[in-house]
Structure formats: C-alpha cells, structure tokens
C-alpha positions as CSV (number, residue, x, y, z in Angstrom):
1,X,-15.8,8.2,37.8
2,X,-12.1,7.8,39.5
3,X,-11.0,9.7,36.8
4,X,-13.3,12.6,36.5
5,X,-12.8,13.0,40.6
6,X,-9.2,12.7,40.4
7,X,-9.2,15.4,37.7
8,X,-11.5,17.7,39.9
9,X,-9.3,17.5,42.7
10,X,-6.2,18.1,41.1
11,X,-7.5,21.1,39.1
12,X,-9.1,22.8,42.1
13,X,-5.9,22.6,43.7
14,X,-4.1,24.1,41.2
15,X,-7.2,26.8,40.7
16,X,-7.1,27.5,44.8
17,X,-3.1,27.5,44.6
18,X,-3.5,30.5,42.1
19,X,-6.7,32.7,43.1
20,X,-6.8,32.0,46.9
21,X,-10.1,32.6,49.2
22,X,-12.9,33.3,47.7
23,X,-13.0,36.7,49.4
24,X,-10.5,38.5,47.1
25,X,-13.0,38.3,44.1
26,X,-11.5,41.2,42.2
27,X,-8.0,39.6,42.4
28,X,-8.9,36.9,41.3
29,X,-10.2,38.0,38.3
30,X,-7.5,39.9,37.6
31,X,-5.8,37.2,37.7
32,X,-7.9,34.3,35.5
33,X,-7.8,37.1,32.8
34,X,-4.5,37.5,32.9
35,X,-4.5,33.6,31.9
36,X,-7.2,34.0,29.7
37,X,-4.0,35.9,27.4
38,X,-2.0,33.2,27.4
39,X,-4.3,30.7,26.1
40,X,-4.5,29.3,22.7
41,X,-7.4,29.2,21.6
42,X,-8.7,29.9,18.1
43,X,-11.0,33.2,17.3
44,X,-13.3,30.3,15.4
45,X,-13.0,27.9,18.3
46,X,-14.6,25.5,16.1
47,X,-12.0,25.1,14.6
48,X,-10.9,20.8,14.2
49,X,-7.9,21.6,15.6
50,X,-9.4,23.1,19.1
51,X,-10.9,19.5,19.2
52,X,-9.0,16.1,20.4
53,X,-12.0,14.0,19.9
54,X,-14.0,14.3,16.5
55,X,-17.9,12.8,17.3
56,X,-17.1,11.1,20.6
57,X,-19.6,7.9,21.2
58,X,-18.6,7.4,24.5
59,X,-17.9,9.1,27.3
60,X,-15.4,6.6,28.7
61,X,-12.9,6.3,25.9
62,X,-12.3,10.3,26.9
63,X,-9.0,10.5,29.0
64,X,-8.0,13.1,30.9
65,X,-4.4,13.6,33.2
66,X,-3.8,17.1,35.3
67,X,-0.6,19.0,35.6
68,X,-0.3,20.6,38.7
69,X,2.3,22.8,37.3
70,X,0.5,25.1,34.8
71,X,-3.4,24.4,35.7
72,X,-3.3,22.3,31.9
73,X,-5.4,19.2,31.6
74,X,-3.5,16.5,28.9
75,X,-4.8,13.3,27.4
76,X,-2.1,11.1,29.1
77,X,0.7,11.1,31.3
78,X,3.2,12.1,28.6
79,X,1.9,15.6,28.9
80,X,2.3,16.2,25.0
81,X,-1.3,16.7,23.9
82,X,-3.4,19.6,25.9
83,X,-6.8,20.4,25.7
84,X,-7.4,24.0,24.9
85,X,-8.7,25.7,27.1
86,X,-11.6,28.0,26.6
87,X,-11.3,32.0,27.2
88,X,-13.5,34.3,29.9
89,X,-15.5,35.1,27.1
90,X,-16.0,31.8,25.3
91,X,-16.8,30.6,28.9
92,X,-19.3,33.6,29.7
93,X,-21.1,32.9,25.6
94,X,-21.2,28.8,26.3
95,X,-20.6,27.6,29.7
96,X,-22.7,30.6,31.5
97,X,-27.0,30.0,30.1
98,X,-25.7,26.0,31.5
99,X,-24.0,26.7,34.6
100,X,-27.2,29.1,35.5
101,X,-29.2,26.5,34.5
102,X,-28.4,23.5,36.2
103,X,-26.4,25.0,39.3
104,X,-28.4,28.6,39.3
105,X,-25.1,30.6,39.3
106,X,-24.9,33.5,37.3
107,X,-21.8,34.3,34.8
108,X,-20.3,36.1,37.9
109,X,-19.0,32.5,39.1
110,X,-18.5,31.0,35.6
111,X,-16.3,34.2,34.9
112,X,-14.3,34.3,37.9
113,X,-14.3,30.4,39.2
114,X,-14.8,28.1,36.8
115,X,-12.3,26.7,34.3
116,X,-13.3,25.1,30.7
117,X,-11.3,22.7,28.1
118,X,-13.1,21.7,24.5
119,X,-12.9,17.9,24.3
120,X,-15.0,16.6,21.5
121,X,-16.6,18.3,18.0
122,X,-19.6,16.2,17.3
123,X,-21.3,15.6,14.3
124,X,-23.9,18.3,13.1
125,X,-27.6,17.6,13.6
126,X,-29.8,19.8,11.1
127,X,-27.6,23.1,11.4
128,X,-27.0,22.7,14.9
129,X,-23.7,21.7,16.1
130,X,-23.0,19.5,19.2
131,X,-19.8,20.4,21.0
132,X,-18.4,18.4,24.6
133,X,-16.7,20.5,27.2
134,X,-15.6,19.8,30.2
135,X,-16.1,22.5,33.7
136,X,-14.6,22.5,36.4
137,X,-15.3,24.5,39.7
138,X,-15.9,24.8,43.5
139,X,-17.9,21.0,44.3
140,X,-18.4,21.0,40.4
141,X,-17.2,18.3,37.5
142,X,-18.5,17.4,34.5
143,X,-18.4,17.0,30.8
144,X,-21.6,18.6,29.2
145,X,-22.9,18.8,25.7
146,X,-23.6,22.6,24.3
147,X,-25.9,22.6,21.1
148,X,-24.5,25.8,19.2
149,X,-27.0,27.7,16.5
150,X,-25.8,28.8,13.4
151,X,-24.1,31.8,15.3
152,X,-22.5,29.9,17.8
153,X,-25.3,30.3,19.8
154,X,-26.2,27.9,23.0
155,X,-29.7,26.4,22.0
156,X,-29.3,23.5,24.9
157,X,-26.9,21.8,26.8
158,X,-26.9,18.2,29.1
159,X,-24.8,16.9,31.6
160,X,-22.9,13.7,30.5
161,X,-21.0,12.8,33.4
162,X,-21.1,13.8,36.7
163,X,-22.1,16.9,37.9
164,X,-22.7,19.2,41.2
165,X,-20.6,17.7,44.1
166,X,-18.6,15.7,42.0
167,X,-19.0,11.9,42.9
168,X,-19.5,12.0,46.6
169,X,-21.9,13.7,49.2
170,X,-22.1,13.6,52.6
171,X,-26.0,13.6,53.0
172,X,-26.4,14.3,56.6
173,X,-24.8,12.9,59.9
174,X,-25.2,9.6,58.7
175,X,-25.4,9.0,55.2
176,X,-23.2,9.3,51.9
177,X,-23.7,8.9,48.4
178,X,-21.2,7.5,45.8
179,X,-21.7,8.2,42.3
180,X,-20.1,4.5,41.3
181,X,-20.5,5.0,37.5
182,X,-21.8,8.0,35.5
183,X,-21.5,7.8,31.8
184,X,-22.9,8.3,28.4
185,X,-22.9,6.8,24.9
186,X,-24.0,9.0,21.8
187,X,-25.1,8.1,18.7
188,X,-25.8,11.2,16.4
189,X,-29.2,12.7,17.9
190,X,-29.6,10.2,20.7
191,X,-27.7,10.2,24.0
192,X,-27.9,7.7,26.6
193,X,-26.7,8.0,30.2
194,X,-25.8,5.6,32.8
195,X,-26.1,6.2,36.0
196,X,-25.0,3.8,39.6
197,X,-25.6,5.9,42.9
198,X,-24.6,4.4,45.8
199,X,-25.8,5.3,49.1
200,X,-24.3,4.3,52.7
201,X,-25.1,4.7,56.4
202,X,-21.8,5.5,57.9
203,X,-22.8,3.0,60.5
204,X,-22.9,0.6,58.0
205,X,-22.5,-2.6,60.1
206,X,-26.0,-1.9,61.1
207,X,-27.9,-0.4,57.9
208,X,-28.1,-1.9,54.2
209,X,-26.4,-0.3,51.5
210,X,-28.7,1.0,49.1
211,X,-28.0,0.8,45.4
212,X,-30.4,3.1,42.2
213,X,-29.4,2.3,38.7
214,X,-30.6,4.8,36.2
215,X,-30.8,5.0,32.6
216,X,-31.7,8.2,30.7
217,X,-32.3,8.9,27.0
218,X,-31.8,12.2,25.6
219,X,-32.7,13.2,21.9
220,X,-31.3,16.6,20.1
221,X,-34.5,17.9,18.2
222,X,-34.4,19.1,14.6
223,X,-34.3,22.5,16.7
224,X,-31.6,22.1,18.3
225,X,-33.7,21.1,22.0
226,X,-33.0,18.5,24.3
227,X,-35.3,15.8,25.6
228,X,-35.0,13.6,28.0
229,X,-37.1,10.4,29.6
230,X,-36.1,7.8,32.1
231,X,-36.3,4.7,30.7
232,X,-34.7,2.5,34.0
233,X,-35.1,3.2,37.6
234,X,-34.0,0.6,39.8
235,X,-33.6,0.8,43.6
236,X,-32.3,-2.2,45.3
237,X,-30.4,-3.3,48.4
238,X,-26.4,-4.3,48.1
239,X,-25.9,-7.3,49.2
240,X,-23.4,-8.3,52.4
C-alpha cells in the first residue's frame, strides 16, 4: 500500500504541476494531448514490448518509482526502465467503460485528468486477453485488470489494488480509514484479493480501533465476464 500511495502522490503532483486548477479544462487538454505526442507507445499496444511484466501472479512483486521531472513512472530508482504510458485514445477505448463504472465519471475526466501506464500482459483465457494497467487521478490509484475481445475490445475489468481515495479517508469529524494492505494473487482465470481496512476514531485514547479483513475471489468466464464472491469477512477489534 506505501507504495501505491507514495506513487499517487507524487504523480498528482507532477499532473497538478503541469495542468493547474481544474477550472482551465480546455488548457488542460491542450496540454495532456500535447504529451499524448510524445509518448511511445506502439499502434498494436499489445505489443510484448509495451509490457514489463509478462502474466503477473502477484500484485506485490509489481514495483513502481516516480520521476517528478517528466511525469514517468520507472520500475526502480535507477530510472532506466519506464512504463509506457497509454495515449488519450488508448485511455478513452480501455480505461473510460471502467472509470464510468466504478467511479461514474464519464471519458470527459479519463480524457483530460487521468494518467495510464501498461504494467503486465497476462496470459489469454479462451480468446480473451487479460491486460494490468495502472490509473492514476484526482483521490484515485489503482492497478485494474481490462479483459480485451478479439478487437481489443473491453469485455470487463476489476480493481486489483486500491481504488477511489487512495488508501486513506477521513470518514467524518471523527473517524478514518486506512487501507493497511490491498493486494491480489492471479492464477490464469482466478483472481484473489486481499483486503485489511483499518478504521480509527481520532480520539483514539477513548474508542477501539476497528479492524475488517476481506478476501474476494474473482473468475474470468469463458466470455470474457467477471465474477466475484466474498469468501472472508472478518470484523474485529485491534487490540491496545
């Protein structure tokens, strides 16, 4: 999780360094497509090569280092090995039908405030192939999975780590939720995620800290659909 919100904060500063308040919308997609030219990206972007990881099995071996300077996300510190990035339209075709769908935002936002980086070509399932990307936006981190049709078409997608907010929330006045561990393990058609939510009072000398540990399994259908059960919910208090 420390590395996911350490990535989101460093990239939105480097997104708000370049585009500036959200009330100059048209410069700022001027601006996003100029960078959209300067990207490297193939036409095919499945190509291997757009890919670092090649059938990813879990989440947490995925490594991820910002450079303030250029808006680039890099697999380690020696900042030789970038992540391509994904183009407006590339981001509009796979990142738009999931960002409506799990944050009801249309491709307006995706478009002109997200960014996008292809981390991981999985193996095929039927004629369906699995890709990992990570977003990034306004209160927004994650790495999702985008099942692509035969014509690169999004079928389904599913949140593998993190999400909306990132990994904290301030409830209300007096409580807050840590995300202490989000992350998934996949194997072919089955995906599993972990999930340890932490939740404070702010006065917490005088309230328990509350603690849910959830696990979900997702399965990628023969037709390219997701499904998705919990098999553990668990609420308990931390102890002192």
């Amino acid at each position: 999780m420390k590395k996911a919100l350490n990535l989101y904060f460093s990239l939105l500063t480097a997104i708000l360094s370049v585009i500036g308040c959200s009330d100059k919308k048209k410069g700022n997609a001027h601006i996003l497509s100029k960078q959209d030219s300067m990207v490297n990206a193939d036409t095919s972007f499945l190509a291997d090569k757009n890919f670092i990881y090649k059938n990813t099995r879990n989440t947490k071996d995925i490594k991820f280092t910002a450079k303030l300077s250029n808006g680039k996300i890099y697999t380690d510190t020696t900042y030789k090995t970038a992540f391509v990035e994904l183009t407006e339209s590339q981001r509009i075709q796979l990142i738009a039908p999931f960002v409506a769908k799990e944050m009801r935002m249309d491709e307006t936002y995706v478009k002109g405030y997200m960014l996008a980086y292809f981390i991981s070509k999985q193996n095929k399932i039927a004629e369906f192939q699995p890709v990992i990307i990570e977003i990034i936006g306004n209160d927004y981190s994650s790495l999702i999975l985008i099942v692509l049709d035969k014509n690169n078409k999004p079928v389904d997608g599913l949140n593998l780590e993190n999400g909306n907010q990132g990994n904290y929330v301030n409830i209300d006045d007096s409580l807050t939720r840590h995300d202490k561990a989000c992350y998934s393990y996949l194997d072919n058609d089955v995906v599993t995620k972990y999930e340890i939510i932490e939740t404070n009072y702010k006065d917490a000398a005088k309230k328990d800290i509350i603690i849910d540990s959830n696990v979900f399994v997702s399965t990628i259908s023969q037709i390219g659909k997701i499904t998705t059960k919990q098999v553990v919910k668990a609420h308990f208090k931390k102890a002192k």
